[in-house]
C-alpha positions as CSV (number, residue, x, y, z in Angstrom):
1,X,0.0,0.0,0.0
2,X,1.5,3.1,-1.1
3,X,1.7,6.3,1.1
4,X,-0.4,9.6,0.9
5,X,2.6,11.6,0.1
6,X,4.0,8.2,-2.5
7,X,0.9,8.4,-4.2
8,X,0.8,12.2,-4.9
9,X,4.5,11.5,-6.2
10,X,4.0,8.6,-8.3
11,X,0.4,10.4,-9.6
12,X,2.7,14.0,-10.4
13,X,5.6,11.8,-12.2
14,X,3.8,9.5,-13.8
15,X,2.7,9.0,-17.7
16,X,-0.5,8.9,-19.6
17,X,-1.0,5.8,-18.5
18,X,-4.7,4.2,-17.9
19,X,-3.6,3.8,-14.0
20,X,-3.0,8.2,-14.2
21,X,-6.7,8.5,-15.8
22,X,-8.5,6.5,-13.5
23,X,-7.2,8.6,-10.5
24,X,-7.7,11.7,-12.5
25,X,-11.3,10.4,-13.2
26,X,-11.1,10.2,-9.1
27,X,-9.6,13.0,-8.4
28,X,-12.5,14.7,-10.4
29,X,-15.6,13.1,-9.0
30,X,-14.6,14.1,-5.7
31,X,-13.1,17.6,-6.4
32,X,-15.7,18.6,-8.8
33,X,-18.8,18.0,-6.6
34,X,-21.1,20.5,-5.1
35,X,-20.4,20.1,-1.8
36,X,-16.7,20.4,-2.3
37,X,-17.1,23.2,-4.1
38,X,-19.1,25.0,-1.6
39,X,-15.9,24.1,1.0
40,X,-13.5,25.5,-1.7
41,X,-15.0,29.0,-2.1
42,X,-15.5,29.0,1.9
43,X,-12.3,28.6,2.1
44,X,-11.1,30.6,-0.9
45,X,-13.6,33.7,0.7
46,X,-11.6,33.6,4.3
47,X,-8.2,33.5,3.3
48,X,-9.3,36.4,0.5
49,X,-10.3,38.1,4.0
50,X,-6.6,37.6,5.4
51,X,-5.3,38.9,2.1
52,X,-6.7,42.0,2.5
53,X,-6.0,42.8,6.2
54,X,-2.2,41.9,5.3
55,X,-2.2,43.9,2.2
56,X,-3.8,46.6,4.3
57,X,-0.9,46.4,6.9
58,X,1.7,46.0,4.8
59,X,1.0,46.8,1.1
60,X,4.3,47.2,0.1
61,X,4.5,42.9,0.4
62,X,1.8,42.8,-2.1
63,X,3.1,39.8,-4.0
64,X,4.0,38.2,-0.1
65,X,0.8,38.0,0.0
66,X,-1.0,36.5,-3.0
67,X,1.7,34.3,-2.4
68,X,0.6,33.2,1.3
69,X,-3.3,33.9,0.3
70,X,-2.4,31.1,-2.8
71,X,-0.4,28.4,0.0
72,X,-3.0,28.7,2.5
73,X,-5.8,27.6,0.0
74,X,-4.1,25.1,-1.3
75,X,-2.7,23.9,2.1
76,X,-6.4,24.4,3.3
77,X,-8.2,22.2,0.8
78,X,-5.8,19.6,0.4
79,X,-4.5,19.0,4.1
80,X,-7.4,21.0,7.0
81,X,-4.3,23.0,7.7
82,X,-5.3,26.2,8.6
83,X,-2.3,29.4,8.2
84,X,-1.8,32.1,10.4
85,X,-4.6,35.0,9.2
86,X,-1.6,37.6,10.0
87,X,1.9,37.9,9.2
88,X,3.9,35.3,8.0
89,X,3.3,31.0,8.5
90,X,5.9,29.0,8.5
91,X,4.1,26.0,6.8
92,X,3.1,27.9,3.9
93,X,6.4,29.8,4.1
94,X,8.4,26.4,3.7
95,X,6.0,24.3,0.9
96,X,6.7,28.0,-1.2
97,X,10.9,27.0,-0.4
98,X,10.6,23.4,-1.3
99,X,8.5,24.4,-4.8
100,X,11.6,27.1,-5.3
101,X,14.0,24.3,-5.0
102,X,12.3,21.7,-6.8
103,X,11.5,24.2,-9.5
104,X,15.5,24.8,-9.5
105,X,16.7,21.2,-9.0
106,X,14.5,20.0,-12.0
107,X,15.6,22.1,-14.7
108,X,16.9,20.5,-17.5
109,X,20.8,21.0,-18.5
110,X,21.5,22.5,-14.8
111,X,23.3,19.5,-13.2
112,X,26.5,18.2,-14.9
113,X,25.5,15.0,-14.8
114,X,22.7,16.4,-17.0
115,X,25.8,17.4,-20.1
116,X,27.9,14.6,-19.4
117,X,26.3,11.2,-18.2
118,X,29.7,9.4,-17.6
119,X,29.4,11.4,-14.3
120,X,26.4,8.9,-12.8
């Protein structure tokens, strides 16, 4: 039985495979119904709310913000985990790092090993 986290993993990396369209055909049934979609815009309306009472305190971290507003949502939805409503959160603060990094690591032609393959 694979992990939460393994799944997520092996769903992001995976091919166009029948396996990738039945959990996509998943994914969708349970994303795309009403009552999830009522949860979504609940919880797309209150951290709009936190956006503006940061962007109000500090509107020269404007793009901080969406930021944060974007991590909590999807933090929100796809864990219950709810971010601070002021200032900074450390959970958002560090899945924002890891996509950075991952974003970085995973360009093509950035690794030597990527030019020259002798060095495996």
């Amino acid at each position: 039985m694979t992990t939460r986290i393994g799944w997520k993993k092996t769903l992001a990396f995976s091919g166009y495979t029948d396996t990738f369209k039945q959990h996509r055909t998943n994914i969708a049934k349970v994303a795309g119904s009403t009552t999830s979609l009522t949860v979504f815009n609940r919880v797309q309306e209150e951290e709009a709310v936190h956006f503006l009472i940061n962007l109000l305190d500090s509107p020269q971290d404007l793009f901080d913000h969406i930021k944060k507003e974007a991590g909590a949502v999807i933090l929100k939805i796809t864990y219950g985990y709810t971010a601070e409503a002021k200032g900074k959160d450390y959970l958002v603060d560090m899945a924002g790092q890891t996509m950075h990094e991952f974003s970085e690591s995973t360009t093509p032609g950035k690794w030597p090993v990527d030019i020259m393959p002798f060095c495996e």
